[in-house]
C-alpha positions as CSV (number, residue, x, y, z in Angstrom):
1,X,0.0,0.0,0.0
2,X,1.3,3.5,-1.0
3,X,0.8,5.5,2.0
4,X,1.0,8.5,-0.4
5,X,-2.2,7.6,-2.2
6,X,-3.6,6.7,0.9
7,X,-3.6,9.6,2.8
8,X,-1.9,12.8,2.5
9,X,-1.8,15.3,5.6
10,X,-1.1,18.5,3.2
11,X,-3.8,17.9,0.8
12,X,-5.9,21.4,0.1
13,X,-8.2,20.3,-2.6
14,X,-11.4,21.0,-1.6
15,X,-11.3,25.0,-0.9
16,X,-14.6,25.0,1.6
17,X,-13.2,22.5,3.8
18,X,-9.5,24.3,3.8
19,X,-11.3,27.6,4.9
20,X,-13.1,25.9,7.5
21,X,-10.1,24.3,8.8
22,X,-8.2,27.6,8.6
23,X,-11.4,29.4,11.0
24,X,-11.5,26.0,13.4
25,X,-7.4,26.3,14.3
26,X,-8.1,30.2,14.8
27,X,-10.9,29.3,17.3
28,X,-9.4,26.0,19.1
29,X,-5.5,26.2,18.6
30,X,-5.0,23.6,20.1
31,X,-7.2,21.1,18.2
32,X,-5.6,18.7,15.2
33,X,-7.3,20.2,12.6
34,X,-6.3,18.7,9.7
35,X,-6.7,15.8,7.3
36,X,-7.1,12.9,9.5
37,X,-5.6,9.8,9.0
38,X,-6.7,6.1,9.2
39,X,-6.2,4.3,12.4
40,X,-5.5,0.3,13.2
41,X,-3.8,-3.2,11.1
42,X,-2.7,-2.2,7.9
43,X,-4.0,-5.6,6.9
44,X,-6.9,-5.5,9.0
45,X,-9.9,-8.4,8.6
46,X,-12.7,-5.1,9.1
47,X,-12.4,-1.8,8.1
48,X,-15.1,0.9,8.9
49,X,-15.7,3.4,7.2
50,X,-17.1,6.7,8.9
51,X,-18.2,9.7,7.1
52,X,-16.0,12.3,8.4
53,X,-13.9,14.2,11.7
54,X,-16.4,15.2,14.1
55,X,-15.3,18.9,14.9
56,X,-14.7,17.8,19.0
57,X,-13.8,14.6,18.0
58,X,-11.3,13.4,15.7
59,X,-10.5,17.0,14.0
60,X,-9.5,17.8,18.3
61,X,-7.5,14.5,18.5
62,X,-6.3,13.5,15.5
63,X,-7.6,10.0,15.6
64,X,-11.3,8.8,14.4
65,X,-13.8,8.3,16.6
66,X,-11.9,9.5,19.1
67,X,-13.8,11.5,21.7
68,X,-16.8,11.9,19.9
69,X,-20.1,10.8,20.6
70,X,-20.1,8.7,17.8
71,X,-17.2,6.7,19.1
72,X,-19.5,5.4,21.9
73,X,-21.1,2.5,20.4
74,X,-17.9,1.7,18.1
75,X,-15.6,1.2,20.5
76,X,-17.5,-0.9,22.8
77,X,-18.3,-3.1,20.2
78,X,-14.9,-3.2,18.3
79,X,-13.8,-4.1,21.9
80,X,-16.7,-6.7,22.9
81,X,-16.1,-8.3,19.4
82,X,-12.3,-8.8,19.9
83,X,-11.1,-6.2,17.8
84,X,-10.1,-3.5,19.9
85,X,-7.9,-4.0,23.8
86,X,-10.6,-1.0,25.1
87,X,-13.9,-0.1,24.9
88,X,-13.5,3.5,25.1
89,X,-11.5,5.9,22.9
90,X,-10.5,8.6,24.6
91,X,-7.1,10.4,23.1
92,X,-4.3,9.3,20.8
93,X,-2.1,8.2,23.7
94,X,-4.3,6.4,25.6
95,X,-3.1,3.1,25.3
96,X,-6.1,1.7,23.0
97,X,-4.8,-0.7,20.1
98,X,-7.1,-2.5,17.3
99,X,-6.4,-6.0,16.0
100,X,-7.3,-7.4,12.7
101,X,-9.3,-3.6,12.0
102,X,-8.7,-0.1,10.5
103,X,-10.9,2.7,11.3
104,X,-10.9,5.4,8.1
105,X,-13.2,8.1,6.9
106,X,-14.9,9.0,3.7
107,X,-13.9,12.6,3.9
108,X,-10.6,13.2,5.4
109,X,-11.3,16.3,6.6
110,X,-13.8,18.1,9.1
111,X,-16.7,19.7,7.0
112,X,-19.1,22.5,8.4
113,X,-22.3,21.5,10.3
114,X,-20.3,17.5,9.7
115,X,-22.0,17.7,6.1
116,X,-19.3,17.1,3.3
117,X,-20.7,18.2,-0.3
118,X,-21.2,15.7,-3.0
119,X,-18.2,17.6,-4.6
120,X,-15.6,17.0,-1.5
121,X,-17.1,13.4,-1.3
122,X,-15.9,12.9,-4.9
123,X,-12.2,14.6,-4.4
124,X,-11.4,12.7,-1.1
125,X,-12.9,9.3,-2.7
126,X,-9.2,8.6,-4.1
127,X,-7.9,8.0,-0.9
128,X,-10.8,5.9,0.0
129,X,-10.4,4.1,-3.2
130,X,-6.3,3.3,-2.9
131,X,-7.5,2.1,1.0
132,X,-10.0,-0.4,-0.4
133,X,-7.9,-1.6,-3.4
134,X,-5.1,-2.8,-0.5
135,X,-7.5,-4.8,1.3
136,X,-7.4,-8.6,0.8
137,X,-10.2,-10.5,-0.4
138,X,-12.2,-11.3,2.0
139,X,-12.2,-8.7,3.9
140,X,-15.4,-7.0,5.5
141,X,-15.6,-3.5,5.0
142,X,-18.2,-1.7,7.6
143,X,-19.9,1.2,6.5
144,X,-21.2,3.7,8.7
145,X,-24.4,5.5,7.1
146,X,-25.4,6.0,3.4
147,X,-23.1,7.9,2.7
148,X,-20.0,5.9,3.6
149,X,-22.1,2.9,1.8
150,X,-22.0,5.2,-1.5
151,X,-18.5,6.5,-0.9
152,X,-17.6,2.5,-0.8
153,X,-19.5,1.4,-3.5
154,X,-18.2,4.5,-6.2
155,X,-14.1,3.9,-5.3
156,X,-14.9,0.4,-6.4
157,X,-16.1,1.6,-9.2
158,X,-19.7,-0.4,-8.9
159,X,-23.1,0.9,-10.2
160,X,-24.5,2.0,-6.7
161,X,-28.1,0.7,-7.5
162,X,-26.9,-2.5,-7.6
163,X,-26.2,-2.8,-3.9
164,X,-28.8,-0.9,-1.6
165,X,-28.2,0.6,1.8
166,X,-29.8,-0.8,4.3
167,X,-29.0,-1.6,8.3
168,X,-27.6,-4.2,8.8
169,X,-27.2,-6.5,5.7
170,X,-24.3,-7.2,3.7
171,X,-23.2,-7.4,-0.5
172,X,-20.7,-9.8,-1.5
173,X,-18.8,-7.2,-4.0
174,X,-17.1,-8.8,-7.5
175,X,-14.0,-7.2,-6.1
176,X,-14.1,-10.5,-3.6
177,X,-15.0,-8.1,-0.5
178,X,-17.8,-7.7,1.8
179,X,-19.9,-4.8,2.0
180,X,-21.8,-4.6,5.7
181,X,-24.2,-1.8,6.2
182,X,-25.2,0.0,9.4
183,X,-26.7,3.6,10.3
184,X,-24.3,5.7,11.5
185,X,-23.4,5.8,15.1
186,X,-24.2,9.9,15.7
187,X,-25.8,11.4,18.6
188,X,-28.7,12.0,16.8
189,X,-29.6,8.6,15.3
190,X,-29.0,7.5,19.1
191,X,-30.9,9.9,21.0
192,X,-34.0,9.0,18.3
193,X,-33.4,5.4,18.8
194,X,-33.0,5.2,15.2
195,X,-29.7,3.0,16.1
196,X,-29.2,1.2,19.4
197,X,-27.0,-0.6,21.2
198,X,-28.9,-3.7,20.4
199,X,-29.2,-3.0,17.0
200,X,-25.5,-2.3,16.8
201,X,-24.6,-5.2,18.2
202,X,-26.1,-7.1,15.9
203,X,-24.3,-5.7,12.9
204,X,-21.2,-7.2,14.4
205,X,-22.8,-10.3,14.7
206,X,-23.2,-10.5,11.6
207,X,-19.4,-9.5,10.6
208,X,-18.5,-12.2,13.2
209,X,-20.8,-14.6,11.2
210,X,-18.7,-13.4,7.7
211,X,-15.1,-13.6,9.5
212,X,-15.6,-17.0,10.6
213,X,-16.8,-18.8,7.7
């Protein structure tokens, strides 16, 4: 894997998202803000895919998930699954490891109100696309909303209508990979019980189910 076409912590592409950045190190100095890199096995057996940085989450720590409410449910289950030696992320130093997974985002980069534009989607799907095209087949590759789902689906280079979201079922992909679908883990689709811990749980089920056969 070129780490290059990976990921690239000077990219400036997408001119909204560099502006915003710009205005978020003014206000929190002391935050990341920047493109935020992958995190886990570079040869992992699950990769999730997220949307983007939360703005008090991974754009503060440099790390996905990583104190933001959308971490909650993620870590405890990458952690009760077997992937993960904690069930809570709370900085980059805090000791937390993942085995056999990689945590990445469609969107490198923290966009305003945590809404990326279809145009920013399409410029950061290279990276996404280099990511997926290093995984083994085999691999199951999470995806964390719709929008990660179409992010996946488009840097594979598959017609999109051909495999529909929907929580928690999966689409054997030609490319010899797994696509397994879940609502995102944000506050809001919690607080509206729209995704619960229950129902969370059983997407990993179902990835254990795919890992072990």
């Amino acid at each position: 894997m070129n780490a290059s076409e990976v990921f690239d912590i000077n990219c400036r592409k997408c001119e909204r998202l560099d502006d915003f950045l710009c205005d978020v190190r003014q206000k929190y100095p002391n935050y990341y803000a920047r493109p935020v890199p992958a995190f886990g096995d570079t040869n992992p057996k699950l990769l999730v895919v997220g949307l983007a940085p939360g703005l008090h989450g991974a754009n503060r720590t440099g790390r996905p998930f990583t104190q933001d409410f959308a971490g909650i449910l993620l870590y405890e289950a990458l952690y009760e699954f077997g992937f993960s030696n904690r069930s809570v992320s709370e900085s980059v130093d805090d000791g937390l490891m993942l085995s056999n997974c990689r945590i990445t985002n469609a969107v490198k980069c923290l966009p305003p109100q945590n809404k990326p534009n279809s145009d920013e989607i399409n410029l950061c799907n290279q990276y996404l696309a280099a990511e997926l095209n290093s995984l083994e087949e085999g691999t199951v590759i999470l995806a964390l909303g719709s929008i990660a789902h179409l992010a996946v689906l488009k840097a594979f280079g598959f017609k999109m209508s051909l495999f529909p979201f929907a929580h928690n079922i999966y689409h054997p992909l030609p490319s010899g990979h797994i696509l397994v679908d879940s609502y995102h883990t944000s506050r809001y689709n919690v607080q509206t019980k729209r995704l619960s811990k229950a129902s969370f749980t059983d997407v990993f089920i179902t990835i254990r189910g795919l890992l072990t056969h």
